[in-house]
ZANUKE-765986 format. One line per field, with one value per residue (C-alpha): residue in three letters; x, y, z; residue number from 1. Coordinates in Angstrom, 2 decimals, always signed. Layout:
! residues N
code	c(ALA|...) .
px	c(X|...) .
py	c(Y|...) .
pz	c(Z|...) .
pos	c(NUM|...) .
END
This chain:
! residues 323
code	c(UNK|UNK|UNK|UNK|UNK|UNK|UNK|UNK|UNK|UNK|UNK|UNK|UNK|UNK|UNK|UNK|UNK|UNK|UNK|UNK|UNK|UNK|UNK|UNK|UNK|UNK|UNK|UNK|UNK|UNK|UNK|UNK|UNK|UNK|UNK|UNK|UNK|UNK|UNK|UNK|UNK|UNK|UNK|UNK|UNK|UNK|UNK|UNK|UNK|UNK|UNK|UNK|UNK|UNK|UNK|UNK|UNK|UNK|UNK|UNK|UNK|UNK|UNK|UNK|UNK|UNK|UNK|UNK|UNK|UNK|UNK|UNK|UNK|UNK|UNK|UNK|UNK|UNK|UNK|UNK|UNK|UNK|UNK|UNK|UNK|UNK|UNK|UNK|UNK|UNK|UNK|UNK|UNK|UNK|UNK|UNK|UNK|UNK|UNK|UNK|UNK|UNK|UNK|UNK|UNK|UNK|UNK|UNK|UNK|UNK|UNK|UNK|UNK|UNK|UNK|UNK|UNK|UNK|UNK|UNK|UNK|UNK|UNK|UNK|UNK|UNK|UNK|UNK|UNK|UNK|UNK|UNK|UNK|UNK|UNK|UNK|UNK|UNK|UNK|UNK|UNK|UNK|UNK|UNK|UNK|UNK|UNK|UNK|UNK|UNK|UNK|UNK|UNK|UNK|UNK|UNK|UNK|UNK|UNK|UNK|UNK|UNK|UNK|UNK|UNK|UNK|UNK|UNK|UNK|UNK|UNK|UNK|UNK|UNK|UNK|UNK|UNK|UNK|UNK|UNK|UNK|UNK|UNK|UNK|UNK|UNK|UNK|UNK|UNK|UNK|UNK|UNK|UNK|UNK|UNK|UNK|UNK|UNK|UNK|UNK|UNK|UNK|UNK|UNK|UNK|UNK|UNK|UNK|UNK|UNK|UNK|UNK|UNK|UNK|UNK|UNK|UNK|UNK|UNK|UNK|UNK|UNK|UNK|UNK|UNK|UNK|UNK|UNK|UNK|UNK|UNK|UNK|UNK|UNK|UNK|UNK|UNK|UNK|UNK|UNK|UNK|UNK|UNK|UNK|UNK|UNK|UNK|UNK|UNK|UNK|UNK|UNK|UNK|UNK|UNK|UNK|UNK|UNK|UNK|UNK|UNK|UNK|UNK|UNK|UNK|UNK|UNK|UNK|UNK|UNK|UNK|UNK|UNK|UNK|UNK|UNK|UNK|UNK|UNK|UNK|UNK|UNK|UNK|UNK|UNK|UNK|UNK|UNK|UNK|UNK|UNK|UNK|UNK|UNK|UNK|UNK|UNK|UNK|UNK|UNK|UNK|UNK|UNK|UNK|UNK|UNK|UNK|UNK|UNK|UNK|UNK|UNK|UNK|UNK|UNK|UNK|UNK|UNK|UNK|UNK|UNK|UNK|UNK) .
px	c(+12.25|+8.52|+7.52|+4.03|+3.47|-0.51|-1.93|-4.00|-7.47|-9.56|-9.62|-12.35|-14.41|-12.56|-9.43|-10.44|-11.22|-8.02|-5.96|-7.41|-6.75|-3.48|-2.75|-4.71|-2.43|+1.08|-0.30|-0.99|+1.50|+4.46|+4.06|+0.15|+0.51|+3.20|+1.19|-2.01|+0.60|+1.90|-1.33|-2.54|+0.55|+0.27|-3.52|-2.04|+1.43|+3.91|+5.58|+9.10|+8.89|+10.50|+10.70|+14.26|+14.67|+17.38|+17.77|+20.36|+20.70|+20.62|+21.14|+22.80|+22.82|+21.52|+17.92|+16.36|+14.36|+14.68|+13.71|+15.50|+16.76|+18.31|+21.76|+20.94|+19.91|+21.69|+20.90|+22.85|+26.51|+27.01|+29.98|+28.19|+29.09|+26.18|+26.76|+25.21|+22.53|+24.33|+24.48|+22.15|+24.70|+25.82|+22.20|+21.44|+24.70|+23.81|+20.46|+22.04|+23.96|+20.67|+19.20|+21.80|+21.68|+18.40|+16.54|+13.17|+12.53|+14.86|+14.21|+15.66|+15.99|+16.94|+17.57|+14.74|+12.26|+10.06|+11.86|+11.50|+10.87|+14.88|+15.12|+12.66|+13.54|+16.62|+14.50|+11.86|+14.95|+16.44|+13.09|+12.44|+15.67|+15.43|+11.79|+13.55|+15.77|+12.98|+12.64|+9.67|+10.75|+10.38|+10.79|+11.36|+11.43|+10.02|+6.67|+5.28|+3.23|+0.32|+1.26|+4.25|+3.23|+1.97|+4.83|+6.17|+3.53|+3.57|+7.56|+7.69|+7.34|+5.54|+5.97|+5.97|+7.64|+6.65|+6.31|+4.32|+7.21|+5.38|+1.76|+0.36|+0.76|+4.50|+5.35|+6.62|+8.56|+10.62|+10.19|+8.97|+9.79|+6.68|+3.07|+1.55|-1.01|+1.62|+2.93|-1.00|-1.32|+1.47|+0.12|-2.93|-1.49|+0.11|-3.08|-4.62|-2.14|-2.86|+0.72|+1.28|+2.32|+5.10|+4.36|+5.51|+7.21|+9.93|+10.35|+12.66|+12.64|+11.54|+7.84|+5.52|+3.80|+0.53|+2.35|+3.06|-0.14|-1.43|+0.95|+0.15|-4.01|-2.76|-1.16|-4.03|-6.65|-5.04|-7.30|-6.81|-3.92|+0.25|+0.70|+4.31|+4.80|+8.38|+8.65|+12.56|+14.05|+15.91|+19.85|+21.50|+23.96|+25.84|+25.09|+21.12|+18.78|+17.86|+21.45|+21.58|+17.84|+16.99|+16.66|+14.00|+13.59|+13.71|+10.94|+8.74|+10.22|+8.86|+5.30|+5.25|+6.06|+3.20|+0.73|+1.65|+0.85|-2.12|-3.61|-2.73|-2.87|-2.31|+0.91|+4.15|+5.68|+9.18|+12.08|+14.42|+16.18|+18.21|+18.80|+22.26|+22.08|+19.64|+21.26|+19.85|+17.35|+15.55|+15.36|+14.28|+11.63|+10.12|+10.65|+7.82|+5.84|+4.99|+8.13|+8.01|+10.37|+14.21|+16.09|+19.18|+22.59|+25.38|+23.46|+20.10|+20.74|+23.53|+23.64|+25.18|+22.65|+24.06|+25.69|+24.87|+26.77|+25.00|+21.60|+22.15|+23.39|+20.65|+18.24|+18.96|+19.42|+15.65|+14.61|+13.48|+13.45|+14.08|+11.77) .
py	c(-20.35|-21.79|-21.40|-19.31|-17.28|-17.43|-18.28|-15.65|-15.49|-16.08|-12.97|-10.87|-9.89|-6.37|-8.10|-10.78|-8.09|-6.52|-9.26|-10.09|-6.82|-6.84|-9.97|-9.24|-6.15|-8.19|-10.78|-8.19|-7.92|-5.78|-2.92|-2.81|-2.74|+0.03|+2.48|+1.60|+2.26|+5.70|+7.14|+7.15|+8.26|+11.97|+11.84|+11.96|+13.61|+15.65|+12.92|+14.36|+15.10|+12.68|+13.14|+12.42|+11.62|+10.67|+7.57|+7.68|+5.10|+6.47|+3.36|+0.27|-3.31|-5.55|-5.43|-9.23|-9.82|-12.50|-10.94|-13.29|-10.36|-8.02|-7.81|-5.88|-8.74|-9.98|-13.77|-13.28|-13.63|-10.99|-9.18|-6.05|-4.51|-3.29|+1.01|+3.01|+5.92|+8.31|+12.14|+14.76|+17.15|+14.70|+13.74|+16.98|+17.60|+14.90|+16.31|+19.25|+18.36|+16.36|+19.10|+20.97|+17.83|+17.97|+15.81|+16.90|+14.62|+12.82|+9.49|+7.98|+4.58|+2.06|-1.15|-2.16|-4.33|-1.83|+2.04|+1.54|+5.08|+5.70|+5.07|+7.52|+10.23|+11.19|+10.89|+13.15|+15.87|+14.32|+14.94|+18.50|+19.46|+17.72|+19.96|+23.03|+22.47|+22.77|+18.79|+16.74|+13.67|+10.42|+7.81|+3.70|+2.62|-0.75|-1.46|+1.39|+0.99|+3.05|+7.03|+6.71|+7.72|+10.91|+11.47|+11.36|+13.58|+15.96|+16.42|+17.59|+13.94|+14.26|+10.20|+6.97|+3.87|+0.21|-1.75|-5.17|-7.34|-9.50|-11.45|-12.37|-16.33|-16.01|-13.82|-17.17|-18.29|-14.58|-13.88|-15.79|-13.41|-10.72|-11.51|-10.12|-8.89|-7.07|-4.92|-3.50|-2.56|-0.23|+1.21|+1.93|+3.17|+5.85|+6.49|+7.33|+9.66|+11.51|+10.94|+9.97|+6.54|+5.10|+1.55|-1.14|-4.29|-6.24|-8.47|-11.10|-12.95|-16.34|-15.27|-16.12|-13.89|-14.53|-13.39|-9.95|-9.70|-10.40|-7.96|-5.23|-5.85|-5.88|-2.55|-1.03|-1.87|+0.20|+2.81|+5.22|+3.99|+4.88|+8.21|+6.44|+2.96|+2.17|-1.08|-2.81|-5.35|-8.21|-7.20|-10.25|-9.82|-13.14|-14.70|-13.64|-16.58|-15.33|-14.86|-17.30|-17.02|-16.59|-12.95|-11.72|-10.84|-7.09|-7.07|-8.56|-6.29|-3.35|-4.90|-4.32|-0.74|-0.75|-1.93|-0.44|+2.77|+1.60|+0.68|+3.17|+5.80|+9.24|+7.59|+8.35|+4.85|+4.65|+2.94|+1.61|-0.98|-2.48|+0.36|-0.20|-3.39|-2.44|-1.24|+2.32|+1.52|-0.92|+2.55|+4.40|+1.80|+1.97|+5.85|+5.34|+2.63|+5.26|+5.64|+9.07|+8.78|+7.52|+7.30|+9.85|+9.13|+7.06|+4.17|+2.69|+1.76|-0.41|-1.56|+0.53|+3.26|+4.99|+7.35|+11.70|+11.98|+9.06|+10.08|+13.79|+12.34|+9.71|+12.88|+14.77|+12.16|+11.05|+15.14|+14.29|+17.22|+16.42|+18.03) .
pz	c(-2.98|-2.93|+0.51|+0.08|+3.69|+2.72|-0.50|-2.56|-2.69|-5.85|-8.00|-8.03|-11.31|-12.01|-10.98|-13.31|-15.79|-15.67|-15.83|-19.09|-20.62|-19.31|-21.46|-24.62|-24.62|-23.93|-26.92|-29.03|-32.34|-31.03|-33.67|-32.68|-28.97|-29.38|-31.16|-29.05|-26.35|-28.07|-28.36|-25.16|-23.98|-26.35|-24.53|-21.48|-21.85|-23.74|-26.08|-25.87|-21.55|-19.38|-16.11|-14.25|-10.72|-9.06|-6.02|-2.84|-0.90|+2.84|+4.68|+2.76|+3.31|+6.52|+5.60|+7.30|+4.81|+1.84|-1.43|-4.29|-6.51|-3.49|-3.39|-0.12|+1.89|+5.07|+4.15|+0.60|+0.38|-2.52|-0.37|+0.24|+3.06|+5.19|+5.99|+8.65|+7.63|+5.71|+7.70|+6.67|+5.53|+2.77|+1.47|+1.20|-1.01|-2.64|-3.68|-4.33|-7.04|-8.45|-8.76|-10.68|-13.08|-13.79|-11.68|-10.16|-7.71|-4.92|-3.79|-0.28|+0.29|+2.86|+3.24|+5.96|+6.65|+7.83|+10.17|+13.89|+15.56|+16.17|+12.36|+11.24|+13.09|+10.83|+7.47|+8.32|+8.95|+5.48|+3.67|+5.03|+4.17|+0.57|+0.23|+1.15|-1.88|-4.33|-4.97|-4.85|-2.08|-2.14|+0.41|-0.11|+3.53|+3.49|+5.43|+7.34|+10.59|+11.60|+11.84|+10.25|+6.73|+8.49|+9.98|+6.55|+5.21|+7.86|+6.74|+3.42|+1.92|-1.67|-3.17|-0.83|-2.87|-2.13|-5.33|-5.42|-7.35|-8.89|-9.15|-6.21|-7.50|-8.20|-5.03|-2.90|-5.60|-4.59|-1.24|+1.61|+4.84|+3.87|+2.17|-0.30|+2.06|+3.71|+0.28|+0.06|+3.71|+3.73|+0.05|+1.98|+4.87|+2.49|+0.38|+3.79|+4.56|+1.45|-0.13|-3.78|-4.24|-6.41|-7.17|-9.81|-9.87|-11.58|-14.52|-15.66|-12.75|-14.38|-14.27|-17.35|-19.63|-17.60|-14.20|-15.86|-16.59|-13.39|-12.11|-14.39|-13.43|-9.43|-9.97|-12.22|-10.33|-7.18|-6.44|-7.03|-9.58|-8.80|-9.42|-10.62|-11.97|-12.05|-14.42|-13.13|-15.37|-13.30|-12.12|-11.36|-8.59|-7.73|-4.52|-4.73|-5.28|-8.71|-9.77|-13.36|-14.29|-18.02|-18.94|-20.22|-24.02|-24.71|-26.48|-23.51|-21.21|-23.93|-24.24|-20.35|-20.40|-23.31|-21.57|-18.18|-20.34|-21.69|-18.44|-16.23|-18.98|-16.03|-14.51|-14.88|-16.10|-14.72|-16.93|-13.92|-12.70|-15.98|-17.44|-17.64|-19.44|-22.19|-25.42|-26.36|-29.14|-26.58|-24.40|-27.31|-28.03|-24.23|-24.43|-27.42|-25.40|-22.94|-20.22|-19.52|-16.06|-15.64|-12.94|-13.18|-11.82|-11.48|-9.13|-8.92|-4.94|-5.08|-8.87|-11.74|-13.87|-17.46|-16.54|-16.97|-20.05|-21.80|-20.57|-22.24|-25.37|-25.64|-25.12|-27.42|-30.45|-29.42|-29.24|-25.44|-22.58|-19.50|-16.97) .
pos	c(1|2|3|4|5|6|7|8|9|10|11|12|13|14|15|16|17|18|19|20|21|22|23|24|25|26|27|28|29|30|31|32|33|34|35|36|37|38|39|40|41|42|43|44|45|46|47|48|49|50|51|52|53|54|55|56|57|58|59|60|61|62|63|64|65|66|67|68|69|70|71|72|73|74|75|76|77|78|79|80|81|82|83|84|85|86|87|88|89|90|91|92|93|94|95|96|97|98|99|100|101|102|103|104|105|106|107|108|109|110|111|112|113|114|115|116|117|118|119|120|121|122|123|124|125|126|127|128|129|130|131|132|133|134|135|136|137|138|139|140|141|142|143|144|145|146|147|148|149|150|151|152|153|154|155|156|157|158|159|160|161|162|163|164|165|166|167|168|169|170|171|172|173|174|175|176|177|178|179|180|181|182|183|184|185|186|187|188|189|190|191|192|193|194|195|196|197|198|199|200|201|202|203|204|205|206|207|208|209|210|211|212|213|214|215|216|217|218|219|220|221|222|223|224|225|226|227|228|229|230|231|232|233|234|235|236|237|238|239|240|241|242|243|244|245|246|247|248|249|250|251|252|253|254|255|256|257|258|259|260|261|262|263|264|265|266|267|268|269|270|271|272|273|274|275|276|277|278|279|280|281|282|283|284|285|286|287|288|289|290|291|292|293|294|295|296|297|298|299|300|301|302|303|304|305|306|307|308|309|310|311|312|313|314|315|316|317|318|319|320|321|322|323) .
END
């Protein structure tokens, strides 16, 4: 896909700015940019803390829009069968038994271009209930229109999700039904409402070294910055657009989660999407670059995470708490 909905405009000087430190950190020699990376995480953080949350998908399937890596979309033939919402009584199992496995927050997700008012309605019950339980509650929801995030707020609702992807100058080459434009006006819709936001972006998707960059400065220069920075790796499901594209070398997928620390030094960096497909040391090595935050459970929406058993065993070989 190349089709660009509107074309970005000319970066301003801190945007400038941050997109060169963003790639003076990813060109930095790997050992160097780690340990830059590791000490401003122990300024920041308890080194052996990660955080673990854990992500249902409420409503699966269907969503209109044409994102290149979504499995989820109604214009990909990947065989996924679209679901209605999922009933109250079984999120709140669900988050439940989350909570009894450790996690500390619960995320909600569903597959929509943005909740019309019917839609809504049943997550603000879903994230009261969630609160009641003692979790912080997260929403991904797609784009939110004016009042809704207060509606959200005014329910219990602690994070908002809506990551930017990618750099504004490789967005078209991924999606073509949303603008960029249109990613930052539900962010500060959700800053307004005084939630936390959960922000990040994805990597492997045939974007250069300079693109991460530019995503990494797009995402710092937020202000104020994510509260949480979930850094995906590329999950290629056949029948999505991006299906076949090069992956991405481990060890540039680690120099992100290095200098996602580095820049946004207060943020809790999240390791998801990809999990499943990195062999433990690379884990290890982003657990030392700064991830403090993994998602917890058997899915990641619709694709596969490690499961419990390997998560607790990984742990405690690396001397990490969960909490």
């Amino acid at each position: 896909m190349n089709q660009i909905l509107s074309r970005p405009a000319p970066a301003a000087p801190r945007a400038r700015s941050l997109r060169d430190e963003a790639r003076a950190l990813l060109d930095l020699p790997f050992n160097d940019l780690l340990f830059r990376a590791q000490t401003v995480h122990r300024e920041n953080f308890d080194p052996r803390r990660i955080q673990r949350s854990t992500l249902l998908s409420i409503k699966t399937g269907g969503c209109p829009e044409d994102c290149g890596y979504c499995p989820q979309s109604a214009r990909h033939a990947t065989g996924l069968e679209s679901e209605a919402m999922l009933p109250l009584a079984e999120v709140v199992r669900t988050a439940a038994a989350a909570r009894e496995n450790g996690a500390s927050r619960f995320c909600m997700g569903a597959a929509w271009r943005g909740p019309k008012a019917r839609d809504l309605e049943p997550v603000l019950d879903m994230v009261r209930e969630v609160k009641k339980l003692g979790l912080e509650t997260c929403c991904t929801l797609g784009m939110l229109q004016d009042g809704q995030a207060e509606q959200l707020r005014e329910a219990g609702l602690d994070y908002y999700n809506h990551n930017l992807d990618t750099a504004p100058e490789f967005y078209g080459e991924v999606i073509t039904t949303r603008d960029y434009q249109d990613r930052l006006d539900t962010l500060e819709r959700v800053r307004k409402a005084g939630l936390n936001v959960c922000c990040g972006g994805i990597v492997g998707m045939g974007e250069s070294r300079e693109a991460r960059a530019g995503l990494l400065a797009q995402l710092a220069g937020l202000d104020p910055q994510p509260e949480s920075v979930p850094i995906n790796q590329l999950v290629q499901v056949e029948g999505t657009p991006l299906a076949g594209t090069e992956a991405i070398a481990w060890t540039e997928f680690v120099r992100t989660v290095a200098a996602a620390r580095i820049l946004m030094p207060r943020s809790f960096v999240r390791l998801s999407a990809g999990r499943a497909q990195m062999h433990e040391a690379v884990q290890a090595l982003c657990f030392l670059a700064g991830a403090n935050s993994i998602f917890y459970g058997e899915k990641l929406l619709t694709t596969g995470n490690p499961d419990v058993a390997r998560d607790d065993a990984l742990f405690e070989a690396l001397g990490l708490v969960a909490g």
